[in-house]
C-alpha positions in Angstrom: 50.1 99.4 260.5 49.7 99.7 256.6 47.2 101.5 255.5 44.0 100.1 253.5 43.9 102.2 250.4 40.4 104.0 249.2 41.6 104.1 245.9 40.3 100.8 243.7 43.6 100.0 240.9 42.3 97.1 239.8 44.4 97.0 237.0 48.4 97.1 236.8 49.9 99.2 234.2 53.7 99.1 234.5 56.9 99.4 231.8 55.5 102.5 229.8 57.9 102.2 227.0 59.6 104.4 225.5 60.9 106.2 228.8 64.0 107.5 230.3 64.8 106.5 233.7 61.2 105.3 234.2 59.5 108.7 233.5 62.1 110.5 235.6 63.2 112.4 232.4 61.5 113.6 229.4 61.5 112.2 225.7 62.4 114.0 223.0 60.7 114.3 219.5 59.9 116.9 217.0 57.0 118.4 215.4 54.7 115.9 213.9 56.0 112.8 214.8 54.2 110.0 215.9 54.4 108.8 219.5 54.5 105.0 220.3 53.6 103.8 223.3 53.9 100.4 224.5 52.6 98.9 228.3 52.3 96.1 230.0 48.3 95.9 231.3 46.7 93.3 233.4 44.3 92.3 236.2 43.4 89.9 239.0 40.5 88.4 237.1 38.9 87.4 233.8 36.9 90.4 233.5 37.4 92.2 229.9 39.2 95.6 229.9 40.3 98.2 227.6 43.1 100.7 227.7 43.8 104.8 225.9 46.6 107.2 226.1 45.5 110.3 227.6 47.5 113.2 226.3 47.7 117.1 226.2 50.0 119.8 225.7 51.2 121.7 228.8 49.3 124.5 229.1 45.4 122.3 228.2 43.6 121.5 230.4 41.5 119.0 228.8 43.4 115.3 227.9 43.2 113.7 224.7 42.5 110.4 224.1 43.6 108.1 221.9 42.7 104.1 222.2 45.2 101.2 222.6 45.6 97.8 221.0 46.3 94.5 222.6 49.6 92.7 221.2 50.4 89.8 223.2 51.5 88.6 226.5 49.6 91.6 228.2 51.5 94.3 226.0 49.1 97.6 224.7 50.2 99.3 222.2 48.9 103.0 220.7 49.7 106.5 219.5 49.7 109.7 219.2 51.1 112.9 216.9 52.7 116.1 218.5 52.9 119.3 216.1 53.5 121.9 218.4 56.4 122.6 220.2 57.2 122.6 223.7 56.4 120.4 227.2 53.5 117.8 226.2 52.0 115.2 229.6 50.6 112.0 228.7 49.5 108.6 230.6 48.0 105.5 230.5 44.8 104.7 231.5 42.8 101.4 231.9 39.6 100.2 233.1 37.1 97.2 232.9 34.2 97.1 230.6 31.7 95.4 232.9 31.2 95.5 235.5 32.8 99.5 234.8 34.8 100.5 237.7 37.1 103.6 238.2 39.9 103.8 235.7 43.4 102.8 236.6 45.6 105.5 235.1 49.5 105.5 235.5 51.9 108.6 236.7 51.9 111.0 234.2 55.0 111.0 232.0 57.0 114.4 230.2 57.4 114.9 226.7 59.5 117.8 225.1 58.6 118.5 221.6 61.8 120.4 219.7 62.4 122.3 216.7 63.1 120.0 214.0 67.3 122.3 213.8 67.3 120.4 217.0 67.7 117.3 215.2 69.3 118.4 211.6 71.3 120.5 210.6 74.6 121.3 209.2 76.7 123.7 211.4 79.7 125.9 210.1 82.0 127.3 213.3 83.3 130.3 212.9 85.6 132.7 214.6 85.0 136.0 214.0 88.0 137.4 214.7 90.0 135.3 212.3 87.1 136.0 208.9 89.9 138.9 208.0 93.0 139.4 205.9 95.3 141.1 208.3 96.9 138.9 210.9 97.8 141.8 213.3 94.0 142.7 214.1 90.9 141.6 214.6 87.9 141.1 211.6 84.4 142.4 212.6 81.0 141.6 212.2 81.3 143.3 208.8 83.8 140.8 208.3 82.0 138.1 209.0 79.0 139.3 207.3 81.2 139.1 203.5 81.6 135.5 204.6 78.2 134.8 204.9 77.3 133.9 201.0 80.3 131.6 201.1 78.5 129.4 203.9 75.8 129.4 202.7 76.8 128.1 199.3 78.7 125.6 200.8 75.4 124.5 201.3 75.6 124.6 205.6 71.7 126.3 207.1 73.7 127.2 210.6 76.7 129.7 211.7 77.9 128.8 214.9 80.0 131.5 216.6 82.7 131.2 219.6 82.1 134.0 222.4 82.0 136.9 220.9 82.6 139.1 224.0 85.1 141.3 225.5 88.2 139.4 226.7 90.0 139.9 229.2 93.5 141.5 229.8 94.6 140.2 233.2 96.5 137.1 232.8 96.1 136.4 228.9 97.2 133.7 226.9 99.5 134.2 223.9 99.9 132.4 220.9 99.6 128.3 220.9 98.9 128.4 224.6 101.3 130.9 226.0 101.2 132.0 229.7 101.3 135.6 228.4 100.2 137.1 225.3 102.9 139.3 223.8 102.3 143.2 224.3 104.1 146.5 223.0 106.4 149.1 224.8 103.3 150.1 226.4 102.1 146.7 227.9 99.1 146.6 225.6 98.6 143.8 224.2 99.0 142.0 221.0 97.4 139.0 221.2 93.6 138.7 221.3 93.7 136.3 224.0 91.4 133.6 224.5 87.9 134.4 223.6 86.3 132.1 226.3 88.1 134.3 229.0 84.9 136.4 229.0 84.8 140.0 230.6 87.1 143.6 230.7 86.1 147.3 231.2 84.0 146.9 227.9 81.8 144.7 229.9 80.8 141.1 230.0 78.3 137.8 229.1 75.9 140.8 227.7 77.8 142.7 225.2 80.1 142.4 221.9 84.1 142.9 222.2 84.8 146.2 220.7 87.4 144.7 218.4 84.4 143.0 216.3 82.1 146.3 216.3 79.4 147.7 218.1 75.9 145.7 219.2 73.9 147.2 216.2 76.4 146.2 213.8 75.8 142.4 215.2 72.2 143.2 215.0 72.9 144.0 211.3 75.0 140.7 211.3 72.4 138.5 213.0 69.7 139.9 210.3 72.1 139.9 207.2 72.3 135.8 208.0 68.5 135.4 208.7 67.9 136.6 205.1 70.2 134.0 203.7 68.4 131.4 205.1 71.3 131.3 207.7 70.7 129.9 211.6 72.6 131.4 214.3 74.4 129.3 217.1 76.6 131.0 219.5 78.8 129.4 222.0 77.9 130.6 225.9 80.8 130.5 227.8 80.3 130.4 231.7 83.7 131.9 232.7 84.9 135.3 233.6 87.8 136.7 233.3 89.6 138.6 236.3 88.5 141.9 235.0 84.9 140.6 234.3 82.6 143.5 235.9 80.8 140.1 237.9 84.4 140.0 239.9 83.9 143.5 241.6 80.0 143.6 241.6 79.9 140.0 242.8 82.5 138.6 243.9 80.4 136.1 246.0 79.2 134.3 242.6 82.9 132.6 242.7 85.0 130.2 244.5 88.0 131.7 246.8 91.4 130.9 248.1 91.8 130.8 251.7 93.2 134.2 251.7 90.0 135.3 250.2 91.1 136.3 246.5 89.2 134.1 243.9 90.1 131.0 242.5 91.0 130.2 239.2 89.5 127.6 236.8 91.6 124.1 237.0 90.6 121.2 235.0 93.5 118.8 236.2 96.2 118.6 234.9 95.2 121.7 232.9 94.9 125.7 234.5 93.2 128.4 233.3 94.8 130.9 235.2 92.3 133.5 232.5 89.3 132.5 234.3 87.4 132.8 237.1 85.0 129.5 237.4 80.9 130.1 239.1 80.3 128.9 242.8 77.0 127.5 241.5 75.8 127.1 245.2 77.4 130.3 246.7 75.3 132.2 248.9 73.7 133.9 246.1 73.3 131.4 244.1 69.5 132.0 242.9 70.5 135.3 241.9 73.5 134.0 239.4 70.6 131.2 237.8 68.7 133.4 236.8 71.1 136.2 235.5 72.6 133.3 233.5 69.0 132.9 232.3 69.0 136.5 232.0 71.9 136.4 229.4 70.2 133.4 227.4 66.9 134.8 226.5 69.2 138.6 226.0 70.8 136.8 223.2 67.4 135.2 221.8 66.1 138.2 221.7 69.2 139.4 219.4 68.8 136.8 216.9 70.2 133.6 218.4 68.3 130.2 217.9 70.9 127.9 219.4 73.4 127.9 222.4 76.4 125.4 222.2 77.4 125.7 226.0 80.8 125.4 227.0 82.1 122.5 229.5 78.4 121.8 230.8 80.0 119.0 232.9 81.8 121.4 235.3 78.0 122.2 236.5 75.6 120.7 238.4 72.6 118.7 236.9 70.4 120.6 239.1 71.1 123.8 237.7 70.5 122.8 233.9 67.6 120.8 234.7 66.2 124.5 236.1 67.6 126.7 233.0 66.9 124.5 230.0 63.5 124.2 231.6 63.5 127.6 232.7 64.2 128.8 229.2 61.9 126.6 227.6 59.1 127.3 229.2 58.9 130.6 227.5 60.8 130.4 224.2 60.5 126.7 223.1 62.0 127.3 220.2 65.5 127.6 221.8 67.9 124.7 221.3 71.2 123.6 223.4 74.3 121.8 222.4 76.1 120.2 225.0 79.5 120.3 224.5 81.1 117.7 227.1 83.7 115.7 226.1 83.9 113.5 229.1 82.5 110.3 230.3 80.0 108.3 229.0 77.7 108.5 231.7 78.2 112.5 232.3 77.4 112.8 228.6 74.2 111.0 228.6 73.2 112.4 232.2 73.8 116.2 230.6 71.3 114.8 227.6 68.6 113.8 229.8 69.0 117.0 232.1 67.3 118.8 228.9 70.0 119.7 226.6 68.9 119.1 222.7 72.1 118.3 221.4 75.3 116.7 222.7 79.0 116.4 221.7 80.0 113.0 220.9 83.1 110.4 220.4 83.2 110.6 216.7 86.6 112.5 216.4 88.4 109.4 218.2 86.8 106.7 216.2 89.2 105.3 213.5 88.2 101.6 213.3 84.6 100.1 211.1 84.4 97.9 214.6 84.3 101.3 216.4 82.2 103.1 214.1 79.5 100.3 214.5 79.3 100.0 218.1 79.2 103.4 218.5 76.6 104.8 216.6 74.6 101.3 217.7 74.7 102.7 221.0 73.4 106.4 220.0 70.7 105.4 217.3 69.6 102.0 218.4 69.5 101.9 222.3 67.4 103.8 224.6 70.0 106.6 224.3 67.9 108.0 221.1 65.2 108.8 223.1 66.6 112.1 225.2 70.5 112.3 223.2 71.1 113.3 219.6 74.7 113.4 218.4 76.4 116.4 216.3 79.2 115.2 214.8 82.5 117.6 214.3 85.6 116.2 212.6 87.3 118.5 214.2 86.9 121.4 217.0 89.0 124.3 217.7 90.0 121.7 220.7 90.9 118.3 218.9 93.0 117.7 215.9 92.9 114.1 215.6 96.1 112.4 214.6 95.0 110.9 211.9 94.5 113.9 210.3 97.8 115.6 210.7 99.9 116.4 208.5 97.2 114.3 205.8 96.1 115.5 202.4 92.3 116.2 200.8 91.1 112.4 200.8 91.6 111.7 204.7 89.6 115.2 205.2 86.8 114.0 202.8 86.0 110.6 204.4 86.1 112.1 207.4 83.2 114.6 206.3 81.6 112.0 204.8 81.2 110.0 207.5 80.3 113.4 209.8 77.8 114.1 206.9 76.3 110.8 206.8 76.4 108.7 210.6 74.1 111.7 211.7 71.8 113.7 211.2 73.8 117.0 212.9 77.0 117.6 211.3 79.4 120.6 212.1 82.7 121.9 210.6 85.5 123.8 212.3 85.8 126.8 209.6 89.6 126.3 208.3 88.9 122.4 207.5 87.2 122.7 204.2 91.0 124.0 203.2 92.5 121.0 204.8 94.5 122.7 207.4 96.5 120.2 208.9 99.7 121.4 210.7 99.7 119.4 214.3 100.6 121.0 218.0 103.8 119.0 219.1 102.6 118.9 222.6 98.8 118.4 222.3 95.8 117.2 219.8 95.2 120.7 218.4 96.1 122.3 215.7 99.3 124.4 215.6 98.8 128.5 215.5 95.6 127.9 216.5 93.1 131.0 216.1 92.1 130.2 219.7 95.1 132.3 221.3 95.8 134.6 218.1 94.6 136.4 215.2 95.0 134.2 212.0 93.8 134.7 208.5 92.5 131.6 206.7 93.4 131.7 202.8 89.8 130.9 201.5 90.5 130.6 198.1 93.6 128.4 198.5 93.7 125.6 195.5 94.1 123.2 198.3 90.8 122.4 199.5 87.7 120.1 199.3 85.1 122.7 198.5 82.8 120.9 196.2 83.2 117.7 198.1 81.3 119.5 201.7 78.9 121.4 199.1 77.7 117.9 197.3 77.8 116.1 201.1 75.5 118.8 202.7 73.6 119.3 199.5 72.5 115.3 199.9 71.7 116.0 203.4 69.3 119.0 202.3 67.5 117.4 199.4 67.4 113.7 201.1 65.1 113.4 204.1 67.0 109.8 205.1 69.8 111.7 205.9 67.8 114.4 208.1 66.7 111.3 210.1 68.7 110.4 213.2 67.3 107.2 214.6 67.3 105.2 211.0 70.6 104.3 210.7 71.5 100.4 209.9 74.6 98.8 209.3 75.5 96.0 206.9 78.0 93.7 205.5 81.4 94.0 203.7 83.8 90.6 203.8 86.5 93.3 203.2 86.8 95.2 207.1 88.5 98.4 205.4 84.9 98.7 203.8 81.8 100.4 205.9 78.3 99.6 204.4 74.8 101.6 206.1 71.9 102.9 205.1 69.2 105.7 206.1 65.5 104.9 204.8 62.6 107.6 205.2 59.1 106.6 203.4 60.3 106.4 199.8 63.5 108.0 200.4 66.5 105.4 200.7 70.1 106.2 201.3 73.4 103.8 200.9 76.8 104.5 201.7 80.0 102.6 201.1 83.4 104.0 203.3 86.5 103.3 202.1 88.2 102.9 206.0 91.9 103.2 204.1 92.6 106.4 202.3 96.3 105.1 201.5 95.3 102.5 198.8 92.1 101.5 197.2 90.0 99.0 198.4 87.1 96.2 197.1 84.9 93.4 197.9 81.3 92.3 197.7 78.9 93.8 200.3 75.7 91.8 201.5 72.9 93.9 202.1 69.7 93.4 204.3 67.1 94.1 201.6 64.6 94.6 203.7 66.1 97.7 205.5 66.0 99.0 201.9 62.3 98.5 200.9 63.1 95.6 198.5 62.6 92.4 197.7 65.7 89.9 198.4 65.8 89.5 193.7 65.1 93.2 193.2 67.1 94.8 190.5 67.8 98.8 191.4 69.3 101.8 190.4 72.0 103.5 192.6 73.1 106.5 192.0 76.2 108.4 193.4 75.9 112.0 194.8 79.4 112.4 195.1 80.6 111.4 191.7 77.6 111.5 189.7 78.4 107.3 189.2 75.2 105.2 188.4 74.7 101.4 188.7 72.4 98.8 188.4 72.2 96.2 191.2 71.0 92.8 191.4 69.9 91.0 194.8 71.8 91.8 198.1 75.3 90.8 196.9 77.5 93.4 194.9 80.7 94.3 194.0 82.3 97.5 195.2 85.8 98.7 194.5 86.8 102.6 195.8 89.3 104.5 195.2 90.7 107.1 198.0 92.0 109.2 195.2 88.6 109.1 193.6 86.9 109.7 196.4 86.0 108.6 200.2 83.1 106.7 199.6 79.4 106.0 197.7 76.7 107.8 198.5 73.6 106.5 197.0 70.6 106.6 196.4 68.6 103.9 196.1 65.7 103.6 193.6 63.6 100.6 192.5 63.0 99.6 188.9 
């Protein structure tokens, strides 16, 4: 028989929104923004009744409480501001005035407050090994520490490093992709392999390949950026290599053959016969969690901010639901990039697991149709509430073919768009000089620094320098572009032309793409005048931050021609008169 319950709800409080997956999952924000909550409230009678959010930080113990508004057709409405980062509970609570009863109050809900880098930022990948002159060895951390100025003039606030590790000798890859690296007389080789093969008799996931220098002179790297206003993001890589000490000292962490030897990585049709993949529910499986924890908060404590983890969707959700939180819990200020290029719904599943930051489509996006439906879906659907895109032009992984074998202005819309779509923006180091030579069998690059040392000619006259400096340099001084969620598209009757905006308080952004960088293109735009704080009549000022242009506009219809040789696009700032 049911049960009578000896509770008294006699109120209904149902679609809390915003939520992910009905409460299942946290939302995200950042320090000091403002929390909107909507519900739908209602009881059984005609009695009058009021409603709060009750709210606290993790470790209170008392809730705050702040009231809530009626709107219409049962819907409440309030908020709140979070300034501290880290895991926040709220609810909401209702209750009738007279005669007073006991207050209905809903589950309680998470809420993960994140550094505001988890958000912004402008990333610059680097690869140690190839921040040299000689294309026979290795650079080191000293290396890397010369080229530290140069980023940070460039005007990027992050270094992003691949594994940084000892690789590993048994089965390594040679140039472009090679089953075997070449080696000398001796059978030492000389090839540096591929750095995500982590592990030799150097050691592993907690110390510095040798080639690149000792731990103190990463210590000495780590600080050297910090003083330059520089943030450090290094890639974790969850692989070993055969001669990883983890293969000897446990070799239960991995999968085996039949014959007992242990398995190497596939990712059909591809095979990494370099690596050794994690059993992630072998026998011992609580053991590896936490020495993977282990090796995160190592590295925090080293200097590192951010973790871009490596193929996140070759793991199960339960296990980054456990470490993100896990780590969290006691260094909130630690960020995580996803980087799963996969399916949709693996993406956004990774994003609500916990992870701060995910990969996204961008790099295959050509068409304005694309672009907008796209970046509809990331900053205008309930996706914007647990995933935030970083957008790469380009990764060590993907040369798009668009971009092969193209000159300076494909590479600068291509940034621009990266610069300006999101808020997150990251460069593969190598692009700003336009490299553009094309794998024949594969979207990478050719003589790719992934299998080989390779020395990048900084200074080369072919390049687009000034164009990422005055792109990132907008981002840093505009707080519209350092918004993710405020993006809004307009309208162009030419479709080779790309019209949005970013608005923050008084702060107002417009850009106009140029989708052909063959031949120049025109057309009048109709802007929503509303999304940029003016009236429909308004006469304002727009001025370029790319070419240093300046107009004056008149109502929502204007004329825009753009030249590819000229450059990409306008990026504008808006100002009434």
């Amino acid at each position: 028989m049911a049960e009578i319950p000896s509770r008294k709800d006699n109120l209904v409080i149902e679609n809390i929104q915003p939520s992910v997956d009905a409460g299942r999952f946290a939302l995200k924000r950042e320090p000091g923004d403002t929390v909107k909550i909507t519900a739908d409230i209602f009881r059984h009678s005609h009695e009058k009744y009021d409603a709060a959010i009750a709210y606290k930080y993790r470790s209170e113990r008392r809730w705050r409480k702040v009231p809530m508004h009626f709107v219409d057709n049962d819907m409440w409405a309030g908020e709140f501001v979070v300034n501290s980062i880290g895991y926040y509970d709220y609810k909401v609570i209702a209750w009738t005035i007279e005669p007073a009863d006991v207050p209905t109050e809903s589950p309680i809900y998470e809420l993960r407050v994140d550094p505001v880098y988890a958000r912004t930022g402008t990333w610059y990948e680097m690869w140690p090994k190839s921040q040299g002159t000689d294309p026979t060895k290795s650079a080191t951390f000293k290396d890397c520490e010369a080229r530290l100025d140069y980023i940070r003039d460039l005007g990027f606030d992050t270094v992003y490093l691949v594994p940084i590790h000892p690789i590993g000798v048994t089965n390594r890859k040679g140039a472009n992709n090679a089953l075997h690296a070449k080696v000398d007389k001796n059978g030492k080789p000389l090839e540096p392999g591929c750095p995500y093969a982590v592990g030799n008799k150097f050691g592993g996931h907690f110390d510095v390949d040798p080639e690149l220098g000792t731990m103190k002179d990463f210590e000495h790297f780590a600080k050297t950026a910090r003083s330059k206003g520089l943030r450090l993001a290094l890639d974790i890589a969850l692989n070993c290599s055969p001669d990883h000490p983890y293969a000897k000292k446990h070799p239960e962490w991995f999968y085996h053959e039949p014959d007992g030897t242990i398995k190497f990585a596939e990712n059909p049709p591809k095979k990494y016969e370099d690596i050794y993949p994690f059993d992630y529910y072998n026998k011992n499986y609580k053991a590896l969690w936490k020495e993977i924890r282990d090796i995160i908060l190592f590295w925090a404590d080293k200097g590192i901010e951010i973790f871009r983890i490596d193929n996140p969707h070759t793991k199960p959700f339960p296990f980054w639901e456990w470490l993100v939180r896990e780590v969290k819990e006691q260094r909130p200020e630690l960020v995580f990039l996803a980087e799963a290029f996969t399916r949709p719904k693996m993406m956004h599943r990774l994003a609500k697991s916990g992870f701060d930051m995910s990969y996204t489509y961008f790099a295959w996006r050509e068409q304005k149709w694309e672009f907008e439906e796209y970046f509809k879906e990331l900053t205008q659907s309930g996706a914007k509430e647990y995933m935030r895109g970083i957008l790469f032009p380009t990764t060590p992984d993907i040369f798009p073919k668009y971009l092969a074998n193209q000159g300076p202005a494909q590479f600068k819309q291509r940034y621009f768009l990266a610069g300006t779509l999101s808020s997150l923006t990251g460069m593969y180091n190598g692009y700003e000089l336009c490299e553009n030579t094309a794998s024949p069998v594969k979207e990478e690059l050719w003589d790719s620094e992934k299998y080989q040392y390779k020395v990048h000619h900084w200074d080369s006259p072919v390049n687009i320098h000034d164009f990422v400096r005055r792109v990132n340099t907008a981002k840093l001084n505009h707080p519209a572009l350092q918004e993710y969620d405020n993006l809004e598209f307009h309208y162009a009757e030419n479709p080779n032309l790309m019209v949005y905006s970013k608005k923050k308080d008084d702060d107002t952004i417009l850009c106009v793409v140029n989708m052909d960088m063959h031949q120049a293109q025109e057309g009048m735009i109709a802007l929503n005048m509303s999304k940029l704080g003016l009236a429909e009549d308004a006469f304002f000022f727009v001025k370029d931050l790319i070419t240093d242009e300046s107009y004056v506009w008149h109502g929502s219809h204007n004329f825009v021609r753009l030249d590819p040789n000229k450059a990409p696009g306008h990026l504008f700032v808006v100002k009434k008169l």
